[in-house]
N, C-alpha and C positions, 0 to 999 in steps of 0.2 A: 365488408361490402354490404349495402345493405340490399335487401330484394323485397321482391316484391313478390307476396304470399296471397297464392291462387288455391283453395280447397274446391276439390269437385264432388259436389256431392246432386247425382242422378239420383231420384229415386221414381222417375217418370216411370209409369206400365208402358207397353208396346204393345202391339198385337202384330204381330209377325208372323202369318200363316201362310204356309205353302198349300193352296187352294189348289183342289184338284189333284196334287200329285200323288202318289201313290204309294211312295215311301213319305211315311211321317220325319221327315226333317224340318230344322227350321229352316227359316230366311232369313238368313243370316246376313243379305245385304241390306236387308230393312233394320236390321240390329245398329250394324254399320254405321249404315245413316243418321239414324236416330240418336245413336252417341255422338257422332259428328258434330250435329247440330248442335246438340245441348248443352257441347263445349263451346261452342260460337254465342248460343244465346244468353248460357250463363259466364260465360270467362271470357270472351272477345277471343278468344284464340282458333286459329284454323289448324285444323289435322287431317291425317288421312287417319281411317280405322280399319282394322284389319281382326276379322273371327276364324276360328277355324270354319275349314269347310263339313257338309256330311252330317252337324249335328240334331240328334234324335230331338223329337218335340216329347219331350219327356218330364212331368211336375219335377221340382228338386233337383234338376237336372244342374248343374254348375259350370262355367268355361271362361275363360279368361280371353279378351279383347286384349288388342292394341294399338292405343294411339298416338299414332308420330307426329313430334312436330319437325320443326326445321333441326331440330338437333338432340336425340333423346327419344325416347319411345314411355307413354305412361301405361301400366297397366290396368284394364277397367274390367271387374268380374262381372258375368252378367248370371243371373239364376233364373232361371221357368218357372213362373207362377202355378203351371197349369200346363194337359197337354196338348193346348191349340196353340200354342205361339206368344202367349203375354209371357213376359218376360218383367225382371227390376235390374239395373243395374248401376254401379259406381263403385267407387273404391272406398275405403278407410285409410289410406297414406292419402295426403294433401297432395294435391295438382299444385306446383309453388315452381314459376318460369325465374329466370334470371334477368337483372335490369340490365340489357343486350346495351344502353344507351351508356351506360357507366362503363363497360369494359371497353366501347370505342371510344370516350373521350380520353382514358386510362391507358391506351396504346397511343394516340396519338399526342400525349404526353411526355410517354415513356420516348419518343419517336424524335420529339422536339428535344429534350434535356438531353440524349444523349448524340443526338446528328444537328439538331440546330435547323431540323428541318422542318416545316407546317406540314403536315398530313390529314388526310382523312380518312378512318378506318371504317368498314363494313363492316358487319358482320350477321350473322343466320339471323331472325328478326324474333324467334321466338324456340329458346330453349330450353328444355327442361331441367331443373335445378338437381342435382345427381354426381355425388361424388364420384369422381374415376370418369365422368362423360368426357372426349375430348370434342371439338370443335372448331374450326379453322374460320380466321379472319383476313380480312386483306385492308394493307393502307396503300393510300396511294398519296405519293406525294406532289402538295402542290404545286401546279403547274409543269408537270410530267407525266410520261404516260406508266412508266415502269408500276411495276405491283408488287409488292410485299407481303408474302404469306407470314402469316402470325398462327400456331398452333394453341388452343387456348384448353385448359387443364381444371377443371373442379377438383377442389383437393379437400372437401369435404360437401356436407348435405346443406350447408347455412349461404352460400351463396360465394364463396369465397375461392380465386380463380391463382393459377398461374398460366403466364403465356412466356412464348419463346419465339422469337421470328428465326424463319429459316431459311 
């Protein structure tokens, strides 16, 4: 199957200071954001990101992000420049989604050759490419209302799926 290969490579500074507060932590939802974006602005993809909380503004300091998309979570290190809040952060594994578009034509294939029926399959709109991830689709067939869960399987890191409807 082929896919389509997204590397993420942030290496934007931040300035992320928790001004005024009294314990030196950062701001961690400015970290958030700022990796949020910078998957939108460089990959077109939307995530939510998630840091831990509590963290010291500390030079060399290191922590690992994450951000989910519709199906998969990527992990994004982030390290403190310094100890007011610059931060750099991105990964060394490639950010690389799955073409979501080939597995719905692929079920709705499978769907027709073996029931004779036209369907339409959904599915998450952006997943991340990750062996062992599972992820669940739905067909619906034409000109009905019924829905058809399909349980869909990465069975290695290259893009390549099984599904099972249930």
């Amino acid at each position: 199957m082929k896919c389509s290969a997204v590397l993420l490579t942030l290496t934007s500074a931040l300035f992320a200071c928790s001004c005024g507060a009294s314990s030196k932590t950062l701001n961690t939802a400015k970290v958030e954001r700022a990796i949020a974006n910078s998957i939108v602005k460089e990959r077109g993809l939307d995530s939510t990101v998630g840091c831990p909380a509590g963290i010291p503004e500390q030079a060399g300091h290191v922590f690992v992000c994450a951000a989910r998309l519709d199906a998969g979570s990527y992990p994004v290190t982030v390290t403190e420049l310094n100890g007011d809040g610059k931060v750099r952060y991105g990964d060394a594994t490639p950010l690389v989604v799955l073409d979501v578009a080939k597995i719905e034509r692929s079920i709705e294939s499978s769907v027709f050759k073996q029931r004779r029926l036209r369907a339409t399959a959904s599915c998450p709109r952006e997943v991340l490419q990750q062996a062992g991830l599972e992820f669940r689709c739905i067909a619906v067939i034409d000109g009905a209302s019924q829905r058809y869960p399909f349980v869909v399987s990465e069975v290695d890191n290259v893009g390549h799926v099984r599904y099972l409807g249930t």
